[in-house]
Structure formats: C-alpha cells, structure tokens
C-alpha positions in Angstrom: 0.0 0.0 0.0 1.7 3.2 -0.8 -0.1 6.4 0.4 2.8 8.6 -0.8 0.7 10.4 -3.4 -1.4 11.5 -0.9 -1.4 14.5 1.8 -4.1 14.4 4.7 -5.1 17.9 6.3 -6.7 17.7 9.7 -7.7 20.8 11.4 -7.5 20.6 15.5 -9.2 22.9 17.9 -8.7 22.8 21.7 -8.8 19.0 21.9 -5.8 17.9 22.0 -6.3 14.2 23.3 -7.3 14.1 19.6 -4.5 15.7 17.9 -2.3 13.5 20.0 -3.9 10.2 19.1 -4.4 11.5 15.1 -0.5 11.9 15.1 0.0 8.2 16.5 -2.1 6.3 14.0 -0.7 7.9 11.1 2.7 8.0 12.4 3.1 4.5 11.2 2.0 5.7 7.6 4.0 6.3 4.6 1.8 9.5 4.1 1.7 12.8 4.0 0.0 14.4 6.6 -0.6 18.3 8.4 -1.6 18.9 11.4 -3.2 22.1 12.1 -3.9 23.4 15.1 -5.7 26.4 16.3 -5.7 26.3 20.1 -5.1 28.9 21.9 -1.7 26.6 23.5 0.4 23.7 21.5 -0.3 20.3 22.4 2.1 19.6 25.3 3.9 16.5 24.9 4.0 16.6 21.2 7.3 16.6 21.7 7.4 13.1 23.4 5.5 11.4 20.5 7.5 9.6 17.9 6.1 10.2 14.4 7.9 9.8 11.1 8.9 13.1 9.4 6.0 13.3 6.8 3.9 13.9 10.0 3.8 17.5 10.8 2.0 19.6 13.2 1.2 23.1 13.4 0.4 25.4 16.0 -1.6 28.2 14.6 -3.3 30.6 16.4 -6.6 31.2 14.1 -10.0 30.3 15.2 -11.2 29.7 11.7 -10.2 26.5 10.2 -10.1 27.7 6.6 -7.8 30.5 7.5 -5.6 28.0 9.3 -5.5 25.7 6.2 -4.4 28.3 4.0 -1.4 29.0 6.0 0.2 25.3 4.8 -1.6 25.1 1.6 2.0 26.0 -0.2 3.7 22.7 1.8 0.6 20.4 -0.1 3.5 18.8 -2.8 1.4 16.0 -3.4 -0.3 14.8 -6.3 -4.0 14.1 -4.1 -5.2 15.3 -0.8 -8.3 14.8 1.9 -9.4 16.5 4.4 -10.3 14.7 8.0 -11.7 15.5 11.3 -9.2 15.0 14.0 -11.9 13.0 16.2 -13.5 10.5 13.3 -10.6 7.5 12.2 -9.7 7.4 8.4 -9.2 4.2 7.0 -5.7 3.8 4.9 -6.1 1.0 2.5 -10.0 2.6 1.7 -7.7 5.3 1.2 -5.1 3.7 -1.0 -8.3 2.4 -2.8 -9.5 5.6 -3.5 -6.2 6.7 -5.2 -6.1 3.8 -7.3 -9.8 4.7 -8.7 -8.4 8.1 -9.4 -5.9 7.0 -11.1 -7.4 4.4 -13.1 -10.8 6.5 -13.8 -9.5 10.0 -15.4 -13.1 10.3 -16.2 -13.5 11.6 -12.0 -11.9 14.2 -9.7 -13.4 13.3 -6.5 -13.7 9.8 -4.6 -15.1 8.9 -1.2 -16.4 5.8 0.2 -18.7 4.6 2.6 -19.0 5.9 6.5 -20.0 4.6 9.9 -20.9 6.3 12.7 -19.9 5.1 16.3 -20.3 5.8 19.6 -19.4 5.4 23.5 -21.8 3.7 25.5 -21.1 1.9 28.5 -17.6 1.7 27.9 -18.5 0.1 24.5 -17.8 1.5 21.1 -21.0 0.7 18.9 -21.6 1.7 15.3 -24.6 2.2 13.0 -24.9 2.9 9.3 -24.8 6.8 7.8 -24.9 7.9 4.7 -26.9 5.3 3.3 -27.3 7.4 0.1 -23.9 7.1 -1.1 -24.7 3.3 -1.7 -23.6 3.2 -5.0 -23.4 6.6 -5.8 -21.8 8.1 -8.7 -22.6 11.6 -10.1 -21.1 11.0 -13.7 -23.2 13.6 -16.0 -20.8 15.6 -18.5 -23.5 18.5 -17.7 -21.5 20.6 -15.1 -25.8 22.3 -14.1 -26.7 18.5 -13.8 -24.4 17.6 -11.7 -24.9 20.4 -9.1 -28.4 19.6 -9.2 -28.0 16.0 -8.6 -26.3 17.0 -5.8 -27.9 19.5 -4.4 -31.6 18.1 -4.6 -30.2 15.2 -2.6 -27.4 16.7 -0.6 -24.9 14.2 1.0 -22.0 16.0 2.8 -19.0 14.1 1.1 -17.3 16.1 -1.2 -15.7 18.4 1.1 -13.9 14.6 3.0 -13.4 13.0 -0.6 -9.4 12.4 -1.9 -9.2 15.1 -5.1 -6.5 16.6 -6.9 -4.4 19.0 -4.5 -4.7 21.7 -7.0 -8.6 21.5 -6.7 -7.9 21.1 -2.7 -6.3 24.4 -2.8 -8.6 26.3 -4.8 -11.1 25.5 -2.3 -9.6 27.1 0.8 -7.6 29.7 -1.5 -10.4 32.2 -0.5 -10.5 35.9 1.5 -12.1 36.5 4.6 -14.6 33.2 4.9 -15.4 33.6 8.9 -17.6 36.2 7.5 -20.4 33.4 6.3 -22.3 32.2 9.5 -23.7 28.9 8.1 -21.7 26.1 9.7 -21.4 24.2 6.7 -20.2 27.2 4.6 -17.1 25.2 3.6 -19.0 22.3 2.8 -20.8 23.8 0.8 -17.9 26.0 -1.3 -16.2 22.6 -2.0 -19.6 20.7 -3.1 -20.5 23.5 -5.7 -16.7 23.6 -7.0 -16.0 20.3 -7.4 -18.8 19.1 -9.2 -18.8 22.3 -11.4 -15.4 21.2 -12.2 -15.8 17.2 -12.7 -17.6 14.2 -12.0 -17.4 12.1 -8.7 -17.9 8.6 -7.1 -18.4 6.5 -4.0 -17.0 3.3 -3.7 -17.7 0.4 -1.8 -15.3 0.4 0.4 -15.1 1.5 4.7 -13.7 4.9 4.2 -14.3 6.7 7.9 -15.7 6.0 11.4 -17.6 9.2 11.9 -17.1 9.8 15.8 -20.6 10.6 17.3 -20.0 10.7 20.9 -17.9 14.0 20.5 -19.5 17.5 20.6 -18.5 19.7 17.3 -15.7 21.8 17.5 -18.2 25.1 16.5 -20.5 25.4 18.6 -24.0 25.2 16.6 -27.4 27.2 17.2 -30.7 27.9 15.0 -28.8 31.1 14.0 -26.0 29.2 12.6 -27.3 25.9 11.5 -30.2 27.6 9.5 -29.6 27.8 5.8 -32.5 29.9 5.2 -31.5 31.9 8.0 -27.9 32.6 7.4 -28.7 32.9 3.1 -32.1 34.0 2.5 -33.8 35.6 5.4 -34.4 39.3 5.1 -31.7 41.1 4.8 -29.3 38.5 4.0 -29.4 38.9 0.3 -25.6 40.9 0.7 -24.2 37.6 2.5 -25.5 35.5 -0.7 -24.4 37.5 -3.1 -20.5 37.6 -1.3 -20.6 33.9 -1.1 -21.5 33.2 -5.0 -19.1 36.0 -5.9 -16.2 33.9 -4.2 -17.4 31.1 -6.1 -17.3 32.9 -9.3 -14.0 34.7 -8.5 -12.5 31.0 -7.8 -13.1 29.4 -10.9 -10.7 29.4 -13.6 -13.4 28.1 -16.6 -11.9 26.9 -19.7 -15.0 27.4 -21.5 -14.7 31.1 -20.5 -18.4 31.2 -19.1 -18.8 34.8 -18.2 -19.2 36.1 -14.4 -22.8 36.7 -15.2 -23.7 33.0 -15.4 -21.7 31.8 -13.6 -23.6 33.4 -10.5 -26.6 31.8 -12.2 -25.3 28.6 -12.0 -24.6 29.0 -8.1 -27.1 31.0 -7.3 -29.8 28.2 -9.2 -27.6 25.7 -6.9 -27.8 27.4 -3.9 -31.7 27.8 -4.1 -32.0 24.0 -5.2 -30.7 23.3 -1.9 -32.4 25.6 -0.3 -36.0 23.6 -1.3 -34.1 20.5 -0.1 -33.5 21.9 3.3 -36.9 22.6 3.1 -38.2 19.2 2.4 -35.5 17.5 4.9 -37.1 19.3 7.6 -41.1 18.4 7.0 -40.0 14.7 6.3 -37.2 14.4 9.1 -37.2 17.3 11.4 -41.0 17.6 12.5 -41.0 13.9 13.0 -38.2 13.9 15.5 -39.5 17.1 17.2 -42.8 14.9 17.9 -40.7 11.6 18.8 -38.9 13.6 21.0 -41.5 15.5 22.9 -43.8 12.7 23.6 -42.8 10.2 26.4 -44.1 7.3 24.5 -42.8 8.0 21.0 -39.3 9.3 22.6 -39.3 5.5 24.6 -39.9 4.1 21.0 -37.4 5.6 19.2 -34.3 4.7 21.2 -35.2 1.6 22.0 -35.6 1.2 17.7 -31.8 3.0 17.6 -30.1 1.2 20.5 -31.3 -2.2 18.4 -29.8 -1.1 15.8 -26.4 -0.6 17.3 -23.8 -2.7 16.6 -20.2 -4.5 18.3 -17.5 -4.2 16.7 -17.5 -8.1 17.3 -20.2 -7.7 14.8 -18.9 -5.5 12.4 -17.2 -7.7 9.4 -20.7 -9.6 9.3 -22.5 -5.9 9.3 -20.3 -4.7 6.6 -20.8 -7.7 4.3 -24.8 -8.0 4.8 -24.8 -4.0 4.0 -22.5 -4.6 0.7 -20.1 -2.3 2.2 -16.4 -4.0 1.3 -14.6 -3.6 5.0 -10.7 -4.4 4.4 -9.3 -7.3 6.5 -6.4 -4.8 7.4 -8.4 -2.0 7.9 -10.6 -4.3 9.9 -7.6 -5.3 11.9 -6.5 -1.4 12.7 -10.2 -1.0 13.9 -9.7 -3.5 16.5 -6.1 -1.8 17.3 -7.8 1.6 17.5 -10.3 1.1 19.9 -8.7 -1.6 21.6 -5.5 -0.5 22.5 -4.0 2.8 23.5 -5.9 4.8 21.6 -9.1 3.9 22.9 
C-alpha cells in the first residue's frame, strides 16, 4: 500500500487528546499528513511522541479552520489530498483504494467511500450505518448544471472529505475573509458547488471513515447558525448570498470562459436547489423527530428502535458484508487496534 501520493489535512481545535492520538495512528504511515492546530496553547507533549517526518503539526493561532488551512496550503507537494476531522478515524487501504480509482478513472476528480458512525456507550464502542445514500453513488453527467443539481436536490456532505486533486484542494480554501459566512457548513458547501462544477465524482464500496458521534463539534452550533435559510435568505441577508456566489465565481478558472454573469446563475440556481431540499428535509425528518422527542411514549420508542440497531465491533465484518459495504481485513484489523489498545 503506498499512500505517498497523498497528503491528509486535519484541522485541530482545543482537543488535544485528539490531535495527540491522530499523530499516532498515522505516524506508522507512509503518508503525507498536516496537522493544524488552532488552540489557543500547542499540544504539550508533542514533543514526546515519535512520528515519522511526513507527519507534521502546526500550531496556529486562528480560530477559523479555513484561514488555518491556507497558512500550509504552499507545503501540499502532493499529487492528491483529503481533508479529516481530528476526532473520526480514516481508513488507509480505503484510502489507498481511492487513489487507485483516481488513477485508473481519469473520467472523475473526486472519490469517497462509505461511513460509519460510532459511539461510546457503557464503555462500549457501537456503530450504525450513515450515509446510506452514497450506496452506490456516482454523479457522472458531462452537464457541469446537472451535476450540481443532482447534488444538491439530494445533498450528502462528502465532497468536502473525498481524496481530489491537491490543485482542486487548494482552490477551495484559497479564499478571502470566509469567517464572515455564518452557516456552519459554509465550507461544505464552497467545496460541493466547486468540485462538481469542475468534474464528476464517485463512491465506492469500500469503509472509508468512522464518523465519531459521541464528540460534541468543535463550532459550537445554534438555530442562527445551523439555519440555511436563516444565514442565506432571510431578510436582509441577500448581501451575505451575493458575497458567497461572488467567491465562487471569483474561484473558478473556466476553460470554457463562461462569463461572471452566469456563472452566478449557475450557483445562485444551486444554492436555491438546496435551499428547497432543506426545506423538504425538515417536514420529512425534522418535524417527526421534534414529535418523537417531545412525547414520552414515542421518545421510549425511538431509542429503543436506535439502541437495536447498534452494533459491536465483534459484529462488524458480518454488518459490513450483509450492507454490501467492502470492509478491508487490514483496515478491519487497525479497527480492532484503535479502539482496543491505547488509543481507545
């Protein structure tokens, strides 16, 4: 397995019993990875941990994560990269799998695979399917407005964790003054709409990442912030919009030389299609679980319906294989080592 080709950014932020345990795992990688840190002190003892030299961490004092980024983005000299969280465990031969569909499908720029969630309980780590959209997902149209739309009528956040091209990695956090956008998935959202104006994408089959669920985010979220229609379209927010698709527009180097004009058409259109799906999400998801989790009986109900779902990681071979989800024996093995050994 050679990783070489690929660097792996991970932004930190006041936890460092993560940043600690990220540097660890990957220390015994052949890859490329930055650590970037935004806390207000260094990790500690990162002295004390042996890592190889490809394994670097930075200590810089930025709140936002994008601005952080940008401050390493010239030491990316790979020919992929892949953005992580420092709390959710990133699979390396998913990874190396992901390269070699790069590599063998020029027809794509973006590849991700399938995720897990898990969580602490009882001093057990249980998982449960997520993302059960990207089953088989592949957004292949040669129609850069059809592929948006695909997307955005039935948004999945991948992109923004799939392995791309590092030059496509770059122009998504090459960007001015982005703490200015309120909505927490701002980012996401910026690397969605570029990539798949750019090129066509795919989801494998393969265990990609263990989405930590026990952990509280990083930013901390309220109805001001998580509100798309809030932060884009309520009144008064038409300037934010408009500063948002403008970045977009100003990002893209079109070799088709569609003008300014429509390209702010195109995101605008994109931004709005999401928009309705936010929309829809919320009367088909939301209002349910507002109801299951106001009313004694219903709330009952419903975890008893999650917690049956949950499963070991005894069970989690069999799980993968019933789901069609292709678990590697040695990523399977470097499960078992992560949360069964010091880095539990």
């Amino acid at each position: 397995m050679d990783l070489s080709n690929l660097t792996i950014i991970i932004p930190s932020y006041n936890r460092p019993q993560h940043a600690i345990q990220t540097l660890k795992f990957w220390s015994k990688f052949n890859v490329n990875l930055h650590l970037v840190d935004g806390s207000e002190k260094p990790v500690l003892d990162f002295q004390n941990i042996t890592i190889n030299t490809k394994i670097k961490y930075h200590h810089i004092q930025i709140l936002s994560e994008v601005d952080r980024i940008k401050k390493i983005l010239p030491l990316i000299k790979t020919k992929y990269s892949i953005l992580s969280s420092d709390d959710d465990v990133l699979l390396p031969f998913a990874l190396y799998e992901c390269l070699n569909e790069l590599e063998n499908d020029k027809d794509i720029i973006s590849c991700y695979g399938q995720t897990l969630s898990f969580y602490k309980k009882d001093n057990e780590i249980k998982f449960n399917r997520t993302d059960k959209e990207l089953s088989n997902f592949k957004n292949d149209s040669d129609d850069k407005i059809k592929r948006l739309n695909k997307h955005m009528k039935n948004y999945v956040p991948s992109i923004i964790y799939s392995v791309m091209s590092s030059n496509l990695f770059k122009n998504i956090f090459d960007t001015e003054n982005f703490s200015q956008f309120k909505f927490f998935a701002s980012l996401e959202l910026r690397a969605t709409l570029l990539v798949n104006y750019y090129g066509k994408s795919k989801v494998i089959d393969n265990l990609l990442v263990l989405r930590n669920k026990s952990e509280n985010s990083a930013i901390h979220r309220n109805s001001e912030n998580t509100s798309f229609f809030r932060c884009m379209y309520y009144p008064g927010q038409k300037d934010q919009r408009y500063k948002f698709i403008n970045q977009l527009v100003k990002t893209i180097k079109d070799e088709n030389m569609v003008s300014d004009k429509n390209l702010f058409k195109i995101f605008n259109s994109s931004l709005f299609t999401y928009l309705l799906y936010t929309i829809k999400r919320f009367f088909i998801k939301k209002i349910p679980l507002i109801l299951k989790y106001n009313i004694p009986l219903l709330y009952r109900m419903n975890k008893e319906k999650k917690l049956s779902k949950l499963i070991s990681i005894s069970e989690l071979s069999y799980f993968c294989k019933n789901n069609n989800i292709h678990l590697n024996i040695k990523d399977q093995d470097l499960i078992h080592q992560f949360f069964n050994s010091e880095f539990k």
